[in-house]
C-alpha atoms as one frame of an Amber mdcrd trajectory, in Angstrom:
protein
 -17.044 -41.066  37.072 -13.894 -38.838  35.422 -14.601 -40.219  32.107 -18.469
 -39.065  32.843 -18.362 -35.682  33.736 -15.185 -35.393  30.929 -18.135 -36.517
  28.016 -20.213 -33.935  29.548 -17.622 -31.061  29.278 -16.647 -31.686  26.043
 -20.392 -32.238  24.983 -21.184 -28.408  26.404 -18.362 -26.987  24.567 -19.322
 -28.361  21.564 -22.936 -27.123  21.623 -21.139 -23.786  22.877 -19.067 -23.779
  19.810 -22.443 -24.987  18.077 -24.316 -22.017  19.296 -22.036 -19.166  19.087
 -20.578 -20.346  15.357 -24.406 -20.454  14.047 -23.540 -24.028  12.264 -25.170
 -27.242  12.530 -24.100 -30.809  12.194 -25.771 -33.030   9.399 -28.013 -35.839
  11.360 -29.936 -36.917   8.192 -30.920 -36.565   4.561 -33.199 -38.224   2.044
 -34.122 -37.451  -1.574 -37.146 -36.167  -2.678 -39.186 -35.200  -5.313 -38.211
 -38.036  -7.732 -34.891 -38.139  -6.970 -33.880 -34.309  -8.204 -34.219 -33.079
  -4.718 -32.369 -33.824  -1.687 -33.346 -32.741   1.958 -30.578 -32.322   4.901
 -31.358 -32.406   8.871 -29.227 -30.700  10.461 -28.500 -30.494  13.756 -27.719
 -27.166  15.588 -27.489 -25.345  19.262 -31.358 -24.171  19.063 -33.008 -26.995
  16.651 -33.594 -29.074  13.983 -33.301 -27.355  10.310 -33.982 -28.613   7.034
 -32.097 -27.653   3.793 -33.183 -28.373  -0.080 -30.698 -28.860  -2.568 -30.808
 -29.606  -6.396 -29.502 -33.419  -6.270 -27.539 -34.966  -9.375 -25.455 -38.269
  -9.148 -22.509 -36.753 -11.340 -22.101 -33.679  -8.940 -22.247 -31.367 -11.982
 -25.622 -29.552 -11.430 -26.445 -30.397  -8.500 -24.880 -31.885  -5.146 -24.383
 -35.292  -4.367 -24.040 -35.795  -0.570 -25.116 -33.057   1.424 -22.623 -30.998
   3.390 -21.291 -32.136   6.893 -21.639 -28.543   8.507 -24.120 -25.517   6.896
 -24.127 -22.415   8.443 -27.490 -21.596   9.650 -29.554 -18.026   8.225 -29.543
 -17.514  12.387 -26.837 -16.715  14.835 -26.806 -15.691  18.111 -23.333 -13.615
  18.476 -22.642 -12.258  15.199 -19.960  -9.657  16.712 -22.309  -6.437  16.261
């Protein structure tokens, strides 16, 4: 029951931190368009998002994995 209602506390600080930080968490991504493109899910306080990025294997023009946090366009607290 402790370790229970621990896993919930720490999962509702996290989606504070989530909310109030205006990042999301990478849940998914896929390449597109022939293999130039590449689409990210990510994951944040208020929904899904989707990113596009150019995609190249070397890294040189273009990204290769997609990021592990992105800051969403949208944040609740943004201090003003």
């Amino acid at each position: 029951m402790r370790r229970m209602i621990r896993a919930i506390i720490i999962i509702a600080l996290l989606w504070i931190g989530l909310l109030l930080s205006g990042y999301g968490v990478l849940i998914g991504s896929q390449e597109n368009a022939a293999g130039l493109g590449l689409q990210c899910k990510y994951l944040t306080a208020r929904n899904i998002t989707t990113a596009q990025f150019i995609h190249s294997n070397s890294g040189i023009i273009g990204l290769t994995d997609c990021p592990i946090l992105r800051k969403n366009a949208k944040v609740i607290d943004n201090g003003q």
